[in-house]
N, C-alpha and C positions, 0 to 999 in steps of 0.2 A: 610649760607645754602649751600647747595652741587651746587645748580644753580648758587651761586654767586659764588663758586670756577673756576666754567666750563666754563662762559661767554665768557671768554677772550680765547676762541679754539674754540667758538660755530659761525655758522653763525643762526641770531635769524630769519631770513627769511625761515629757509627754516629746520632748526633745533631744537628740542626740550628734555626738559629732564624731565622724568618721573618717579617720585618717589613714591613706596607705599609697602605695603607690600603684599608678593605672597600667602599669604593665604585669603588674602582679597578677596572675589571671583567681588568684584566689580570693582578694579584695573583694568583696561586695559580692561573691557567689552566693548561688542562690537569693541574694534580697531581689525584691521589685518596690518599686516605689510610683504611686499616682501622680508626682509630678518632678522630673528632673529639674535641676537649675543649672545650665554651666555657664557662670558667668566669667566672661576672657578666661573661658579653661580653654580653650582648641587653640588660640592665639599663643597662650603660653607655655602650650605642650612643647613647640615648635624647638623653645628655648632647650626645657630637660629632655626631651625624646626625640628629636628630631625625626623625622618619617612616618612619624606615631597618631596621625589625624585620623586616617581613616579606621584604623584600630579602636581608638577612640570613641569616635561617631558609632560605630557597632558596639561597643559596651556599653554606652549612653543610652541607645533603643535598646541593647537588652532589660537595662536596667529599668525601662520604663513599662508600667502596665498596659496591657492590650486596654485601649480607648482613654491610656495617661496620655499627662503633655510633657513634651520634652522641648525645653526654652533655651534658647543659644544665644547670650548676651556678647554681643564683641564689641572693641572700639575702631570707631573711621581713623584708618591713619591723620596723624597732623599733617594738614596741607600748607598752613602760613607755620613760619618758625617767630610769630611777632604777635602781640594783643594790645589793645590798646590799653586796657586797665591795669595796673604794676600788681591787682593779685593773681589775676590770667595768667602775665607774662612769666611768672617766678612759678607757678605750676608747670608749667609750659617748659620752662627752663630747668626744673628737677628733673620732670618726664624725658628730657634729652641727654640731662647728663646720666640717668638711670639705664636708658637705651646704649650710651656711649659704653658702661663701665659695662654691662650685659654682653657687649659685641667684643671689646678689648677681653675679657675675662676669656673670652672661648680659643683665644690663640693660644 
C-alpha cells in the first residue's frame, strides 16, 4: 500500500497519510489543516476527473485554516522536446512517453 511505501520517511507520532478520493465529498470532512500542499494535484486531476479543477480548488481552501497557506506546486509545460545533456534528455523522453501512454490509454 502507499503507507507501507512511505513509513520509512514518516515519523508515525506526529505524521500521517491520507488517502481517498477527491470527489468523495466525505474524504477529509471535517479536518482543517495550517498548511495545504498540492503539489501537480490540479494538473493531474485533469487526467482522473476531468472538469473536477475548480471543485478542487474549493475543497483545497476548505481544507485550509482561516490565516493557513494553501501552495499550488505545478509544472511548465515542456517547450523544447531535446536537452543537451543524455540524463535531461532520457527524463525528457520517459516524461513523453508517459504523456503518450496517458493520452492513448483514454481512447
Amino acid at each position: 500500500t502507499l503507507e507501507d511505501e512511505v513509513m520509512d520517511f514518516l515519523d508515525p507520532s506526529r505524521d500521517e497519510v491520507l488517502v481517498g478520493n477527491w470527489k468523495d465529498e466525505e474524504f477529509l470532512a471535517r479536518k482543517s489543516f495550517d498548511v495545504v500542499l498540492a503539489d501537480y494535484l490540479v494538473g493531474s486531476v485533469d487526467f482522473f476527473a476531468p472538469y473536477f479543477q475548480v471543485g478542487l480548488l474549493r475543497r483545497l481552501t476548505a481544507l485550509t485554516k482561516p490565516g493557513g497557506l494553501l501552495i499550488l506546486v505545478g509544472k511548465e509545460p515542456q517547450e523544447e522536446l531535446s536537452c543537451e545533456d543524455p540524463t535531461s534528455q532520457l527524463v525528457l523522453d520517459v516524461e513523453c512517453f508517459r504523456d503518450a501512454v496517458m493520452m492513448l490509454g483514454r481512447q
